[in-house]
N, C-alpha and C positions, 0 to 999 in steps of 0.2 A: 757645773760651770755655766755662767748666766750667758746672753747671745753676745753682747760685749767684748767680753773675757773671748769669747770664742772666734769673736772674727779678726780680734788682733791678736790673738794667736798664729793665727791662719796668714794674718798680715806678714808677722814675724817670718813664717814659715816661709810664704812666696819672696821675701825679699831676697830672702838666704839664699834660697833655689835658684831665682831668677835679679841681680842686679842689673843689669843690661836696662831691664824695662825702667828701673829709674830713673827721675829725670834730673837734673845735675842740683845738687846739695841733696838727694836721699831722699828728700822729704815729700817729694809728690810723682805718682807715676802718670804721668802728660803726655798729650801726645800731640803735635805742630800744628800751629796755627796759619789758616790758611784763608785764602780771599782770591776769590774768580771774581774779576773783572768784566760780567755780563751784560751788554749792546745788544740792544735787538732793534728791528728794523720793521718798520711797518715800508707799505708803499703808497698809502693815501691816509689821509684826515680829514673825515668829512667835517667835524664839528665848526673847527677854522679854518682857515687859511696859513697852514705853516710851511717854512719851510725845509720838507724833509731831508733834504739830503747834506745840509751845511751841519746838522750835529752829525755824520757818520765821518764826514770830514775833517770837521777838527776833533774828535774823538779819536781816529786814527791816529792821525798827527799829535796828539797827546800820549797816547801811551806808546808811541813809536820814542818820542823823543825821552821820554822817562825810562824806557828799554822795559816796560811794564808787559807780560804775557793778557793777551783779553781774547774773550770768548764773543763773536760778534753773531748773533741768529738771525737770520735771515727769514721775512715771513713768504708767502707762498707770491701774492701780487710785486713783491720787490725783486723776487728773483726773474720775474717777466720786464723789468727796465734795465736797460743799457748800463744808465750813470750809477749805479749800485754795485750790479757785478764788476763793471771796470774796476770803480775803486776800490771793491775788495780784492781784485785780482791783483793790480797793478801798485796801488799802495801800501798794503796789510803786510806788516813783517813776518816771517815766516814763524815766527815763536808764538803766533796766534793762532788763533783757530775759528771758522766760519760752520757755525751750524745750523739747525732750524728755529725758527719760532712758528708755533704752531697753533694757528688759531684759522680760522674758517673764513676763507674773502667769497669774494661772488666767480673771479673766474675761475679758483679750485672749486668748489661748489657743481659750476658749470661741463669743469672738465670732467669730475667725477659723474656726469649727466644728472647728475640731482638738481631740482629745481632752486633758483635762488628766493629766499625769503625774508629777507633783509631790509630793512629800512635805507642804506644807505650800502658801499660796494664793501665796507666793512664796518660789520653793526659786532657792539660788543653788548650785547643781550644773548644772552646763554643758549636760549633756544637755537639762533643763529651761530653766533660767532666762536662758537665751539663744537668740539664732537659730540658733546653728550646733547645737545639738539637732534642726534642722527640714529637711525640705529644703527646695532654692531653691525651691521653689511655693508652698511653705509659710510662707518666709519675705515673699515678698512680701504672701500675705494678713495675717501678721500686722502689718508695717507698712501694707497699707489701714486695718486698721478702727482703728489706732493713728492715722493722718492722720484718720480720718473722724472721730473722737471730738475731738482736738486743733481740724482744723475747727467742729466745732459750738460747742466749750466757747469759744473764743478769736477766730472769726470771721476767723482767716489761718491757713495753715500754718507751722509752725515753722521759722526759719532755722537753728537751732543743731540736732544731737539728738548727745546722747552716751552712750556706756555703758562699761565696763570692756573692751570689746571688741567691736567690729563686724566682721565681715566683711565679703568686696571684693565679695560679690555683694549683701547688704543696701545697704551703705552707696553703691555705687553703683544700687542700684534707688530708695534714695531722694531721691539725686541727678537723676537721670535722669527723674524720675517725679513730684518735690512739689518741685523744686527748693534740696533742703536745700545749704545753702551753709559749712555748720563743721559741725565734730565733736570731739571727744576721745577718749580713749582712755586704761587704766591706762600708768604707768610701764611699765620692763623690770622686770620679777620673778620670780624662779625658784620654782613652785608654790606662790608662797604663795596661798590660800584655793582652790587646783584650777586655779592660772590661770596657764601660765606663758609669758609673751611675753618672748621674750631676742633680744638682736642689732638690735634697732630702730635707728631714729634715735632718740638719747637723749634729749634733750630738746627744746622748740621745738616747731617743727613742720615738717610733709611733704605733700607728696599721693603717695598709698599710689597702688599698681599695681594694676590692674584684677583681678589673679590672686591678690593676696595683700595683704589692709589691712594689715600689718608693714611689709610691703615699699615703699621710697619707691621710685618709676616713673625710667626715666633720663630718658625721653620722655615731652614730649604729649600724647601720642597713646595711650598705653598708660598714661595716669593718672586716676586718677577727679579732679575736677574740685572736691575738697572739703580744704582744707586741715584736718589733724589733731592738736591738739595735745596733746603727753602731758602726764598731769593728776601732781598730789598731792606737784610739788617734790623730787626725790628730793637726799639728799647727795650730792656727785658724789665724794667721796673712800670713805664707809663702806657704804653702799648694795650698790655690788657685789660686793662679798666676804660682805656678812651673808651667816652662818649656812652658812657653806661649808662642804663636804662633807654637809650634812644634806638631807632631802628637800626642806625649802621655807624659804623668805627669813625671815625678820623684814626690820622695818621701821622704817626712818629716813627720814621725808618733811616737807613744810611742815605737816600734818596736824594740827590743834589737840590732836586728842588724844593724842597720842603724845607722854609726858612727855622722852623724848629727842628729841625733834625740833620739831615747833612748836608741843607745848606747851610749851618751854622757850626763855624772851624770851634768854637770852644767845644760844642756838643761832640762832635767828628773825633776828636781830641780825647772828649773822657769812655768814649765808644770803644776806639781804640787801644785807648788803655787799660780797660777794661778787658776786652776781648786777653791781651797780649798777657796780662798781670796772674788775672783770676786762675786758679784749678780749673780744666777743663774734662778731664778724662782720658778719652781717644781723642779727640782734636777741637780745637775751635774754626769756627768759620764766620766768614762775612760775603756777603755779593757784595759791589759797588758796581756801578756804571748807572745805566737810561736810557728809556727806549727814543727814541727819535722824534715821536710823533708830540711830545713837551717843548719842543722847540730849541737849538742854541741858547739863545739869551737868558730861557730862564735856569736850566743846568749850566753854564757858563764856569760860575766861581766857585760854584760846590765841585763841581769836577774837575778845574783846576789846582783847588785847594786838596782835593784828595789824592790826586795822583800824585803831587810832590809830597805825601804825607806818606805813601806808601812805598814808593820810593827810599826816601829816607828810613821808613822802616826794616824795608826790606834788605836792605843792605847792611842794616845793624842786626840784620838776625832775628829781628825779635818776632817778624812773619813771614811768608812766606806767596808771592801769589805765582797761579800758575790758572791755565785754562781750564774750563771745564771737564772735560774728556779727560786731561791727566789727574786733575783730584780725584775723578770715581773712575781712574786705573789704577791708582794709589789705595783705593778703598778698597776693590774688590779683592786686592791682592793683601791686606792686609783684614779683612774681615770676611769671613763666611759669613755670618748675620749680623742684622745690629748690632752695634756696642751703644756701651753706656755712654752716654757725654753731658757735660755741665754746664751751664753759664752764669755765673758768678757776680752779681753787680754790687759790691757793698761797700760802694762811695754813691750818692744821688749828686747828680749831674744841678738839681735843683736847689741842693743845700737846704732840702725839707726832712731829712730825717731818714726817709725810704732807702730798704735793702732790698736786694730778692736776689734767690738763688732757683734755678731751674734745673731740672734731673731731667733726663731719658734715658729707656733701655727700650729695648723691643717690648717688653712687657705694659710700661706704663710713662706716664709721666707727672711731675709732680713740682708744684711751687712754691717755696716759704719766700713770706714777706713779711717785713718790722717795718713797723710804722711810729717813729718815737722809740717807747720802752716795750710797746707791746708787740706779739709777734702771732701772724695766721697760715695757715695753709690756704692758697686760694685756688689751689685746683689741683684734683688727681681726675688724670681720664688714664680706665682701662686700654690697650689695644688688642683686640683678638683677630685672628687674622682670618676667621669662619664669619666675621660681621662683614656683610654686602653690602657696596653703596646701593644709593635707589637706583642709581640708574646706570647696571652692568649689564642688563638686559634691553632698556626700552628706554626711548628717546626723552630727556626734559619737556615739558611743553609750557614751562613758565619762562619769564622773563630774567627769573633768580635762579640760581639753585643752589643747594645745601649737601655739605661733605664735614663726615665730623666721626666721631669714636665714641667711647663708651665711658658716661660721665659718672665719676665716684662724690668726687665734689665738682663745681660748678659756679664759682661766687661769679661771676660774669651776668652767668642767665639766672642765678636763685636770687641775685641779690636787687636792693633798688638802693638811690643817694643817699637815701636817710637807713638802709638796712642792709649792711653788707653780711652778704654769708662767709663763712669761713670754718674751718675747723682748728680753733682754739687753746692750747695749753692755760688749763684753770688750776689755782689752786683751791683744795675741797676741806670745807671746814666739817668741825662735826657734829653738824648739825643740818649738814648738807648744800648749806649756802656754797656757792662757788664764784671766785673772783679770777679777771683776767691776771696771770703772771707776768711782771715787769722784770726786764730786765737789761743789759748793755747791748755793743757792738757784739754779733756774731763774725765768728772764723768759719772758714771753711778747710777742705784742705783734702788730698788722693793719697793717703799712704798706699795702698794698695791696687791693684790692678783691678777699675771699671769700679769702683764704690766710693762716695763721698760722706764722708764724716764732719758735721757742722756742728759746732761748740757755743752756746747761748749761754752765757755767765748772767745768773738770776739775781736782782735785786736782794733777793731775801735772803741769796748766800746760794752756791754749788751751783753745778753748772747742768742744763741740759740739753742732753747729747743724742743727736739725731743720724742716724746711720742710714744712709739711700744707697740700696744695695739692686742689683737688678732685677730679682722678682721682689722685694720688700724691702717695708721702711720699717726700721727700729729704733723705740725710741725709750729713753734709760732717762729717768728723774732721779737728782741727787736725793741722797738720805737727808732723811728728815721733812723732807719735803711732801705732803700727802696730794699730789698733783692729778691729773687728766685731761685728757682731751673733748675738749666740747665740739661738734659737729650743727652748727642751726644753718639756718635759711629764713628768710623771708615767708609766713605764713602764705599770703597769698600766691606764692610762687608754686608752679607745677616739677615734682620731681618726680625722680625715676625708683624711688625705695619701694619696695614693695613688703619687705622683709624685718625686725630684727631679734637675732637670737646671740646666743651666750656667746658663741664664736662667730658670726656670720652674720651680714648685713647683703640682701640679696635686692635685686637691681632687674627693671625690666623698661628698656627706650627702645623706641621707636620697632617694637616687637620680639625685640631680641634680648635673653635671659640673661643675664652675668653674677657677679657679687665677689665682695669684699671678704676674707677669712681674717680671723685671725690665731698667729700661732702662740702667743701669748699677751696675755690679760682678756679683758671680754668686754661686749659692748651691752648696751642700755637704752632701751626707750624709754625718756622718763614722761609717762604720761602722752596726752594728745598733741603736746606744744612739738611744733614742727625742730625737733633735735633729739641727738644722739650722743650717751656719753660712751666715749671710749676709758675704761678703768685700767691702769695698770696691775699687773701682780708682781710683787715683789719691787716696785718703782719701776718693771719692764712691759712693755706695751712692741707688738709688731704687729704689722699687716701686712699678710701673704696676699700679692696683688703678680703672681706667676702660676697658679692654678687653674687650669681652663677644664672646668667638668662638663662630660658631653654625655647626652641621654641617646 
């Protein structure tokens, strides 16, 4: 019985056992889509002159008046002003929630007796305006006198605290220590503002591994106990290619102000529809809202335009929003570990042709994209929950810093304008030439519980069929079809392969061992040219990407 035959057997089997988990017509097992509404609050702006307290304002009074649940975070210098707390005291409906935002000013800095180092009373250079500027002793006292003050001001400690980026020793000391129960964290972004987290879980959410908040945990046991979700909506088709080859991203996100992204109601619209339509697995997610320190005026219409968007949504059912703190009480209560989730884009907003569909599990993550007739893999990163950020021990002392996973493919960093990497489906003549496969619109679709099955109808006739299972992708070429996968990269680009043999393609970044198995067909180094062929046997091809071998 080939892997195929066997997992929709298995389909078969789970339906029978379990119908409940269905989601209404049979055909896909899904799980609610959801949208925290996340407001966070600075209490100064050096850069201009804004003014901060008019978006907390009419942010309130927007999602009060749409009867919208929102999650408002509070940073450390806001909770030391009057006009802040008032009007979260006095104005915020009860069905919301005030939590932290968690980023490094001068008088927490102070209180925690640490010297301030700051260019301004809140510098957003890593070194400064985060904890991984501090060491871990340091970091915990700045989270004390952060609870002590949050205690005083609000008379409980906060469930939610989020920032652009936590680390696994913070976020678990505030776990462990004030019982914070959510968190967030930015998107995957390639240095944009000094900050680059790549290879994550893409969307959704994770509980990060006690060594590394990027990294989702395989285990339990080795997880912090805080479910994490990425903020700010990223496009799942243009997002990771922005601004390729250059030092750092631009940006396409739900983000009101960004006149390409959600400040623009068509874009908002097929985001939406998107999120709502597509197969997701265990759930979909979206943040919406904005921090304060952008101004009114220029969130204005994107944020008026979403909130009656969601609104209307929500009341037809089709999602769901609620605060922070209740999505990852919802989560923990329904997942012991990561699940699998999807996010499905296969209409382009652009009307250029582009699809992409994104997979996570605890295990890994992985991207297919069609561009026209032809179709790539443009990223598989490992997660292993034994890989350490750099800085779980010892303070950043750059301007930047870097958080990321364990890269299988890479087209982001392997590729340039003119030479994108990818891993391929070629078909192989016999004489060994090999040409890219054309072929239609891909389906997707969850017959079963935590696995996506995507259907590529080929030019040449039969379809091939891609199976994203949680530790492995499988992949089934029609008969008749003498097919493979080609893996290149950019010559000049620096990888991480160290390895390749008949089953196994082995991998060594940033000093840490991993690789690639497979449990059927085999791989290929053809020669010195920077690529790898993947050969099926029998038209079947898998990669075992849930093996973690430890010496």
């Amino acid at each position: 019985m080939d892997i195929f035959r066997a997992a929709m057997l298995a389909a078969l089997l789970f339906m029978t056992a379990a119908p409940a988990a269905q989601a209404q017509g049979g055909t896909s097992v899904d799980g609610p889509r959801i949208v925290n509404i996340v407001n966070f609050i600075r209490g100064v702006e050096p850069r201009e002159p804004i003014d901060l307290l008019e978006p907390v304002v009419r942010q309130i009074e927007l999602v009060n008046r749409h009867h919208l649940p929102a999650t408002f975070l509070i940073q450390y210098d806001a909770m030391q002003q009057d006009r802040f707390v008032k009007l979260l005291k006095e104005q915020l409906s009860p069905q919301c929630e005030i939590g932290g935002w968690f980023e490094v000013v001068q008088p927490m800095a102070e209180a925690a007796g640490l010297p301030w180092r700051g260019r301004y009373p809140w510098d957003w250079h890593t070194n400064v305006g985060f904890p991984v500027g501090y060491t871990p002793e340091e970091r915990e006292k700045l989270v004390d006198v952060f609870m002590q003050l949050y205690q005083a001001t609000f008379e409980q400690l906060p469930k939610s605290v989020g920032s652009w980026f936590l680390d696994a020793h913070t976020l678990a000391y505030m776990a462990d220590t004030y019982g914070v129960e959510a968190s967030c964290n930015c998107k995957d972004q390639f240095g944009t503002d000094g900050y680059t987290l790549w290879g994550g879980y893409w969307n959704q959410a994770y509980y990060p591994s006690r060594l590394n908040a990027l990294m989702p945990a395989q285990s339990v046991a080795a997880q912090i106990p805080v479910p994490v979700f990425r903020m700010l909506g990223s496009d799942p088709i243009y997002q990771y290619d922005m601004s390729l080859g250059e030092a750092a991203q631009s940006v396409v996100t739900l983000e009101p102000v960004y006149k390409g992204g959600g400040g623009n109601p068509a874009w908002v619209r097929w985001f939406f529809n998107m999120m709502c339509s597509g197969p997701c697995l265990a759930f979909a997610y979206a943040q919406a809202g904005q921090e304060n320190s952008f101004g009114w005026p220029k969130m204005a219409n994107g944020l008026l335009d979403q909130a009656a968007l969601l609104e209307e949504l929500s009341r037809q059912g089709k999602l769901r929003v609620e605060t922070l703190a209740a999505s990852a009480a919802w989560f923990k209560k329904q997942f012991p570990v990561t699940p699998a989730t999807a996010v499905t884009a296969l209409e382009d907003w652009k009307n250029e042709g582009r699809k992409t569909i994104w997979f996570d599990s605890r295990y890994y993550r992985a991207n297919l994209f069609w561009q026209g007739s032809e179709m790539r893999i443009r990223d598989i990163h490992l997660f292993d929950e034994c890989y350490a950020e750099r800085y779980l021990k010892s303070a950043v002392t750059t301007t930047w810093c870097e958080y990321d996973t364990l890269p299988v493919l890479d087209s982001f960093r392997w590729s340039r304008k003119d030479c994108l990497a990818g891993i391929r489906p070629v078909a192989v003549a016999a004489d060994g030439t090999r040409t890219p496969l054309a072929g239609g619109a891909p389906t997707a679709r969850a017959p079963y519980l935590g696995e996506l099955l995507v259907e590529w109808p080929l030019t040449s006739g039969g379809t091939l069929a891609i199976l994203l299972k949680e530790s492995a992708m499988e992949f089934r070429f029609p008969a008749g079809v003498s097919g493979a996968l080609e893996c290149s990269w950019c010559p000049e680009q620096q990888v991480p392969v160290t390895g390749v043999e008949e089953r196994l393609v082995t991998y060594r970044y940033n000093g840490f061992d991993y690789r690639l198995g497979l449990s059927a067909g085999r791989a290929e180094r053809t020669g010195d040219a920077p690529l790898i062929l993947f050969i099926p046997k029998d038209g079947q091809l898998a990669f075992d990407l849930g093996t973690r071998p430890r010496t």
